[in-house]
C-alpha positions in Angstrom: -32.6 -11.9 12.2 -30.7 -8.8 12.2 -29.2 -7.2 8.4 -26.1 -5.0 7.6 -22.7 -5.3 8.9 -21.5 -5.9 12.6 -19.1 -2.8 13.6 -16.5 -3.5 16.0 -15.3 -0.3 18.1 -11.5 0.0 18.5 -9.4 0.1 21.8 -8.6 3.6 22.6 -5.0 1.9 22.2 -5.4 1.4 18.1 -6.9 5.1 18.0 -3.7 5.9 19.4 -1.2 4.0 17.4 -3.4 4.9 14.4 -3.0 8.6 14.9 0.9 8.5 15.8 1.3 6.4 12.9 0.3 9.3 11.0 1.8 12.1 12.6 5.4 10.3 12.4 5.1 9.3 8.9 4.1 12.8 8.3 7.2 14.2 10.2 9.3 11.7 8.6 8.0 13.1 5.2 9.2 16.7 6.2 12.3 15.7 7.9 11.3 17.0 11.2 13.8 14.7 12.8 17.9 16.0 13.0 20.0 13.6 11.2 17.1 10.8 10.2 17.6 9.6 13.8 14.5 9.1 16.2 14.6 10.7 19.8 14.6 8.1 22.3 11.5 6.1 23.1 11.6 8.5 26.4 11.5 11.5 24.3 8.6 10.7 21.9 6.6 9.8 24.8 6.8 13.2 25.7 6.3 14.8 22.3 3.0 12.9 21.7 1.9 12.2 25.1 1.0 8.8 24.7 2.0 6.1 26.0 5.6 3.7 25.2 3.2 0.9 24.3 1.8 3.2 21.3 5.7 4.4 20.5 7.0 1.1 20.2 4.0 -0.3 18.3 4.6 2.3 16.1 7.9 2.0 15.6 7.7 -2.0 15.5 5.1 -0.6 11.9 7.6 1.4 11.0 9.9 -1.1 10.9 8.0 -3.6 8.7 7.4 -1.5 6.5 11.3 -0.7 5.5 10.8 3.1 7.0 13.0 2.4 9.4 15.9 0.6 11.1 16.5 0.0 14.5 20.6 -0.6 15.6 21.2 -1.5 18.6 23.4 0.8 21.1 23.1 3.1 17.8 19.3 4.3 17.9 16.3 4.1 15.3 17.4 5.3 12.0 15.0 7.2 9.4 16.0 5.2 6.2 13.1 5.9 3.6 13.8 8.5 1.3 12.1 11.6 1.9 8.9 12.5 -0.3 9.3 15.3 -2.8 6.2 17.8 -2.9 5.2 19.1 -6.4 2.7 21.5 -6.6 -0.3 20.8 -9.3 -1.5 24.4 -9.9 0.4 25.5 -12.2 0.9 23.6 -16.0 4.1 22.4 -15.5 6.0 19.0 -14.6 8.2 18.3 -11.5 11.3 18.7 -13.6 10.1 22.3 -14.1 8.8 22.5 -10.4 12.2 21.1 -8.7 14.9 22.2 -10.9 13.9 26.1 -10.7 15.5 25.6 -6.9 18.2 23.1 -7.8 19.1 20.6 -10.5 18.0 17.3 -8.9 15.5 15.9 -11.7 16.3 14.8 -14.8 14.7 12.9 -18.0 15.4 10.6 -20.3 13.6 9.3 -23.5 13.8 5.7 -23.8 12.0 5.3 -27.4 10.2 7.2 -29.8 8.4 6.1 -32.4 5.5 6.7 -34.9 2.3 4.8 -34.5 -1.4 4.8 -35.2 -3.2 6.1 -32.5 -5.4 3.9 -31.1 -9.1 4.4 -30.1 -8.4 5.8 -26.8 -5.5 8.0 -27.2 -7.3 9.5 -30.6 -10.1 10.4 -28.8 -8.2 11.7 -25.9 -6.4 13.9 -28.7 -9.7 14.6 -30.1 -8.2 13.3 -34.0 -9.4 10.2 -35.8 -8.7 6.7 -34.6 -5.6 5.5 -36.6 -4.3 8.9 -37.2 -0.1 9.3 -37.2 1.2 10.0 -33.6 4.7 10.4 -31.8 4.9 7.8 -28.8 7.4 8.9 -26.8 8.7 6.6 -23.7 10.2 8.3 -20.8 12.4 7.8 -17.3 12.3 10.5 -14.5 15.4 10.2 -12.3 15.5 12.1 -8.8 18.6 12.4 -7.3 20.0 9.7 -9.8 17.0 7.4 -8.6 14.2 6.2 -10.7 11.2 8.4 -9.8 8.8 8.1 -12.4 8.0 6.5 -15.7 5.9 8.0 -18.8 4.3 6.9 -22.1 2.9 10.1 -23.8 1.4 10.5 -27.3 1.5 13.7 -29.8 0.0 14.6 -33.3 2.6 13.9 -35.4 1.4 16.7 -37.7 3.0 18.8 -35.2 5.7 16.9 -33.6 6.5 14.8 -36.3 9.7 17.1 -35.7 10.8 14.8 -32.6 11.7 12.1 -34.7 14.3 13.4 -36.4 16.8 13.6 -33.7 17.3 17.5 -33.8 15.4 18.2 -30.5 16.1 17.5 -27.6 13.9 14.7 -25.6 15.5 14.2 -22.3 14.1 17.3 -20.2 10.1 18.7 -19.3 8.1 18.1 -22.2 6.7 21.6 -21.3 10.1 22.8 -22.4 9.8 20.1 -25.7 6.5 21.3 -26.7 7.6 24.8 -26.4 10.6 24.9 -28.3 8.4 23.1 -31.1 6.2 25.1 -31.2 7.4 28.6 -29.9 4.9 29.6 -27.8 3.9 28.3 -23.9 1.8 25.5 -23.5 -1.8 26.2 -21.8 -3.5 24.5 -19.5 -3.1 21.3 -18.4 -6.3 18.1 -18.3 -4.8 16.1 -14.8 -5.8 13.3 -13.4 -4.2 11.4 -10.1 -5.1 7.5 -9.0 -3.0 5.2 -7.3 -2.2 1.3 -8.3 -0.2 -1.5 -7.6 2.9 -1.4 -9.9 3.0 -4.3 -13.0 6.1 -6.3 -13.0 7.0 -4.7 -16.2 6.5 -0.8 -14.0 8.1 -2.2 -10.9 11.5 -2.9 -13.2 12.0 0.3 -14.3 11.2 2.1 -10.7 13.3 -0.3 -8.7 10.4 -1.3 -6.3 8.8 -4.7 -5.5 5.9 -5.9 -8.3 2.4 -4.9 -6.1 4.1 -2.3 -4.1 2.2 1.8 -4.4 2.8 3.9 -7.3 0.6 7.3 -8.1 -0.5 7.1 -11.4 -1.4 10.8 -13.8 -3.1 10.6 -16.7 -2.6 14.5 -18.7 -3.6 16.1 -21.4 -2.3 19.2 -22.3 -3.7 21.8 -24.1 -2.0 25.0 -26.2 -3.3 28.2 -25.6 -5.7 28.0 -28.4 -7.1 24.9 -27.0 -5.8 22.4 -29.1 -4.7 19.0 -27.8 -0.9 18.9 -27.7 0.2 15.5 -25.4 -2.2 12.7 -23.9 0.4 11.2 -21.7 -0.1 8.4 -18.7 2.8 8.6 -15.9 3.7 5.8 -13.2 5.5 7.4 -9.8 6.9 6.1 -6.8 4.9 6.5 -3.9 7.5 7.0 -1.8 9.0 9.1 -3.4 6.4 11.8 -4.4 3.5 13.8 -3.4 0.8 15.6 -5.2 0.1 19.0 -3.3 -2.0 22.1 -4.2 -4.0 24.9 -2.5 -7.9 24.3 -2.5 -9.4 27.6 -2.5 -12.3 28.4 -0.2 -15.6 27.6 -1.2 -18.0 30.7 -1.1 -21.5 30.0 -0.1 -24.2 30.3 -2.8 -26.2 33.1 -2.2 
């Protein structure tokens, strides 16, 4: 009687398709490709060195997936929007991160409201359970396009402020919690997962209910180390990536 599980090896044929999968989406991601239009099935043959079987199993993936269309006498067309990097080293939001190059991200506060924090959130603001907070409900657009959405809680003993209607909501809260309270935020508590949207998150982002979203759970801090925002954000998948620099580990001597 043998124990454990029974591994099957792959063909060298799925290594292959498994790897160009990944080198085209990648390349798709950087818009590598003139136009969104893929070379011939001749030409990317050539670029990878594979063989057509690989390319057009590929591309037959591809296609499932909604990546991209295939018109006949036209060519294979590039048709899923193209993944916008944000960098995660510095304490800022995409808003911040996009807009310092061009004006394509923008935000909008849904609700805002005063509630009782509950056991979670307080501790995650390090205040008593049932303590006033602002609950603020958000909407990141990119390129007019739903990109994200946002529940984030505050102490209302300092940003009871918000619900009076004199600041403005709809831009980074970094730039909110600034303005309140006149000095830079500090560092930022982040934490990235992935999950399969809820109906209710698949609404407001435009996708299918189940389909990817990266999820970031925040905290951020003020430069004195108080707890400013817990805050627990919904992305598209598609639509954004998570990118930063991982320093080189030095060797314990």
């Amino acid at each position: 009687m043998t124990t454990g599980h029974h591994h099957t090896r792959p063909s060298p044929h799925a290594h292959t398709v498994r790897w160009l999968y990944d080198v085209m989406r990648s390349e798709m991601r950087d818009s590598a490709f003139p136009g969104n239009v893929l070379p011939p099935e001749d030409a990317l043959v050539r670029r990878y060195g594979v063989s057509r079987g690989a390319v057009r199993k590929v591309i037959d993936l591809l296609r499932e997936e909604g990546v991209v269309e295939r018109t006949r006498g036209a060519g294979t067309f590039i048709v899923s929007p193209r993944t916008l990097p944000h960098g995660v080293g510095p304490s800022r939001d995409v808003a911040q991160d996009v807009n310092a190059r061009a004006p394509r991200v923008s935000i909008f506060t849904t609700h805002a409201a005063l509630h009782a924090a509950p056991a979670y959130v307080a501790d995650r603001l390090r205040v008593a359970p049932g303590t006033p907070v602002v609950l603020l409900e958000s909407t990141t657009y990119l390129d007019g396009f739903p990109l994200s959405v946002r529940s984030a809680f505050m102490p209302f003993c300092l940003f009871g402020v918000l619900l009076d209607g004199d600041v403005d909501l709809d831009r980074s809260p970094y730039l909110v919690m600034q303005e309140v309270l006149d000095e830079h935020p500090g560092d930022t508590d982040l934490r990235i997962t992935a999950s399969a949207a809820s109906h209710a998150v698949a609404d407001l982002l435009g996708i299918q209910p189940g389909a990817p979203t990266l999820d970031t759970a925040r905290e951020v801090y003020s430069r004195s180390g108080v707890v400013l925002e817990h805050s627990v954000a919904h992305a598209r998948a598609d639509r954004l990536s998570f990118c930063t620099v991982m320093a080189a580990h030095e060797p314990m001597g």
